[in-house]
N, C-alpha and C positions, 0 to 999 in steps of 0.2 A: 469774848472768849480769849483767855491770853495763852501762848503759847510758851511751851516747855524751854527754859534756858538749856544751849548748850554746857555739858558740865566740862571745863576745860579745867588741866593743872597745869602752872606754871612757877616755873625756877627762873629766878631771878639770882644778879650777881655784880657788884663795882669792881673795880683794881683801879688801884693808882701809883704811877712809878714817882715816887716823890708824893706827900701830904701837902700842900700841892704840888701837881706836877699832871704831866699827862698820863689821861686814864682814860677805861674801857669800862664799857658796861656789856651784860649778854643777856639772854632771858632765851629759853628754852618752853615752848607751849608742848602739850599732849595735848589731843581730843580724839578721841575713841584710836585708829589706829593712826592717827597722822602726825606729825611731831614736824615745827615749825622752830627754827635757829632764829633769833637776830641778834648786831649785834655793833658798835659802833665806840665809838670816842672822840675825845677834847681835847688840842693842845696842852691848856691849861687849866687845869678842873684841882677838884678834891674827892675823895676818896666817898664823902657821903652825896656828894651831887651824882656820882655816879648811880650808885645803889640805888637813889632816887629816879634817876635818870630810867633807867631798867627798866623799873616796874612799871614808869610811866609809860615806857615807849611801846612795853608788852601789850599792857593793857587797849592801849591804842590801835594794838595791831587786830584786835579782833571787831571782825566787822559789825556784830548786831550781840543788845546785852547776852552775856553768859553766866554762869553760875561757875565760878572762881575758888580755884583751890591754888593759894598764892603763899609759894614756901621761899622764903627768903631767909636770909645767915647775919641781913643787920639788924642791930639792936634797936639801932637811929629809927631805921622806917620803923618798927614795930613801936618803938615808945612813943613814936609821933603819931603812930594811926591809933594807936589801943588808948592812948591817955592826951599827947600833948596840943593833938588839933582843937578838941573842942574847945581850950582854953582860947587856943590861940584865933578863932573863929569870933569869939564873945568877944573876945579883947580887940577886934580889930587887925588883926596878924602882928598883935607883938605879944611877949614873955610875961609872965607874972612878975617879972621886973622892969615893965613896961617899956622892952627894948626893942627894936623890930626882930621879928625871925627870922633867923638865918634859911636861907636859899627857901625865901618865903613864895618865889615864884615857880619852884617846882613844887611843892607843899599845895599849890593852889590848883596846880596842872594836876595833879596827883590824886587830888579829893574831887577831883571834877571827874576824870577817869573813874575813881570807884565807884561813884553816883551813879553811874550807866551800868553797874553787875551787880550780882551778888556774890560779895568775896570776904570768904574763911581765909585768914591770916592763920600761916603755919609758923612757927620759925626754926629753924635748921641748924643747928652747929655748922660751922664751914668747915670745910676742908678735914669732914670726918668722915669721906666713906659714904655717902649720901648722892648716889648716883644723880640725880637732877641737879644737885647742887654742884658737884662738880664737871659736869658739862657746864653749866652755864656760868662757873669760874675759866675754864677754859676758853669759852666766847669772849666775855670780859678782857681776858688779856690781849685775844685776838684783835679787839675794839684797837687795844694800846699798840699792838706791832703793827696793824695796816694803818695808823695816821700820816 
């Protein structure tokens, strides 16, 4: 008999001060009335390792599968989960130009995390007024001021 997934929604979010430079990531969970902040950063990162960074570290925070409602404002993570992984899977983790993939070991962290839920990909315009979204833009930066 298997048991009901928690249904959890989650706001994800990078900054980076300088492409590279040092940056923050934040992620923001809901589940029924409880609401859990994280949120951290890099000396020396980029702006999509961030992003990446987030959702991995979210996902990670919940202790037993859930059922994922995962609304994120990058492109990057969405083009890579909705289309560019299964390429890059077949291919051995490089490009249809047979290059390797860039920040191939979050990408790896990443799809190992979704494995363990079930997660609806949202994606969010940033910084339009998107209450989840902008909480966990504001974490993200918090990542970058307390390094």
């Amino acid at each position: 008999m298997s048991e009901t997934r928690q249904d959890v929604e989650i706001w994800t979010d990078g900054a980076c001060k300088g492409n590279p430079g040092p940056g923050g990531w934040g992620a923001l969970l809901r589940a029924d009335d409880r609401e859990k902040e994280l949120w951290g950063g890099e000396a020396a990162t980029t702006n999509n390792r961030m992003e990446l960074t987030a959702v991995i570290e979210a996902l990670r925070a919940l202790k037993r599968p859930c059922a994922v409602v995962l609304h994120v404002d990058s492109t990057y993570v969405m083009q890579g989960m909705s289309s560019w992984i299964v390429g890059w899977k077949k291919n051995g983790w490089r490009t249809a130009a047979k290059k390797p993939v860039k920040n191939d070991d979050l990408w790896r962290a990443l799809d190992e995390e979704v494995g363990r839920h079930d997660v609806r990909w949202v994606w969010v315009k940033g910084h339009a007024g998107d209450p989840g979204n902008e909480r966990a833009d504001q974490l993200a930066n918090r990542g970058v001021a307390e390094l």
